[in-house]
MARDO-783848 format. One record per residue: x, y, z of N, C-alpha, C in turn. Coordinates in pm, whole numbers, plus 50000, padded with zeros to 5 digits. Layout:
! residues N
XYZXYZXYZ;...
***
This chain:
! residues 70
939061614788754938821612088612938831624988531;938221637588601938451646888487939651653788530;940651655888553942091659588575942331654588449;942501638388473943091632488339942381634788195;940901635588194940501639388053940381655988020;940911667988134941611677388126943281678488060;943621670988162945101667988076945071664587939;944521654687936944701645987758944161658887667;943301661687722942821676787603943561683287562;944421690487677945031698887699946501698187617;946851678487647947841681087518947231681087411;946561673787369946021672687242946211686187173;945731697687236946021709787184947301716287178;948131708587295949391718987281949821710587118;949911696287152950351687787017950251697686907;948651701786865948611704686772949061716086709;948911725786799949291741486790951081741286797;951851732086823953211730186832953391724286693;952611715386593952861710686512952351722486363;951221730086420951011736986321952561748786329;952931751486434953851766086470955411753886331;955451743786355956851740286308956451739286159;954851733186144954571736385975954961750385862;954311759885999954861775585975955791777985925;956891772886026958801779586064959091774285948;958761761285877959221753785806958961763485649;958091775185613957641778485515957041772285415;957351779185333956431767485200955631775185144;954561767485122953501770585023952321770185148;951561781585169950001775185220949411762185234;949601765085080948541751485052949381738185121;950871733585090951091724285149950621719385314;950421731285409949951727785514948271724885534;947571729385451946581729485458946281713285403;946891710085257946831698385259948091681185341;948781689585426949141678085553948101673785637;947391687985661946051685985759945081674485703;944721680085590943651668585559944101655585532;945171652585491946061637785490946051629185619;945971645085740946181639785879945061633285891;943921644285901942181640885955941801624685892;941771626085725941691614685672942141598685683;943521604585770944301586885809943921584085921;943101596885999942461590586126941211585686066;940261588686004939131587485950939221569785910;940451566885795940141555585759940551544385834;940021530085811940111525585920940161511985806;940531498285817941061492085752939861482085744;939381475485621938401466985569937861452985598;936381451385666936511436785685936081430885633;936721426385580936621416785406936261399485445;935301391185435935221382885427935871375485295;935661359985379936891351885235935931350985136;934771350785102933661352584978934841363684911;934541376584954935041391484919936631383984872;937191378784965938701380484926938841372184823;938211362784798938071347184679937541360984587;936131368984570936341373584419937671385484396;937861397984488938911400684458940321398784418;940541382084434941681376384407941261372084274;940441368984271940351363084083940191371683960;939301383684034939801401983972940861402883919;941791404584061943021407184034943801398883915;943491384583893943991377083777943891385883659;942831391583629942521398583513943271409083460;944181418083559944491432183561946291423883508;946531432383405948211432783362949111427883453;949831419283412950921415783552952071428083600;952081435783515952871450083572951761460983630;951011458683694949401464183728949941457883875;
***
C-alpha cells in the first residue's frame, strides 16, 4: 500500500512541476500563471450544489423575473 501512495505522490508532483516548467516556456505575463493556479485550486475546491426541488421550484420562478435576454 505505501509503494502505491508513494507513487501517486510522486506523480502528483512530477504533474505539477512539468506543468508549471511548460507555463514558464510558454512566457507571458507572471500574473497569468499565478492566476491559472488559482482557477486550478478553485475548480478542485468547488463541487456542484444539492439543491432540493423546494430550492429548485423557488429558483425557477426567480428566474421568471430576470429579462428574457438575462
Amino acid at each position: 500500500m505505501l509503494p502505491v501512495m508513494i507513487l501517486s505522490i510522486g506523480y502528483l508532483i512530477l504533474r505539477q512541476a512539468l506543468q508549471l516548467i511548460i507555463l514558464l516556456a510558454r512566457g507571458g505575463d507572471t500574473n497569468a500563471v499565478v492566476l491559472r493556479h488559482q482557477v486550478a485550486v478553485l475548480r478542485r475546491q468547488v463541487r456542484r450544489l444539492d439543491l432540493e426541488p423546494a430550492d429548485r421550484a423557488v429558483l425557477a420562478s426567480l428566474s421568471r423575473l430576470l429579462p428574457r435576454t438575462r
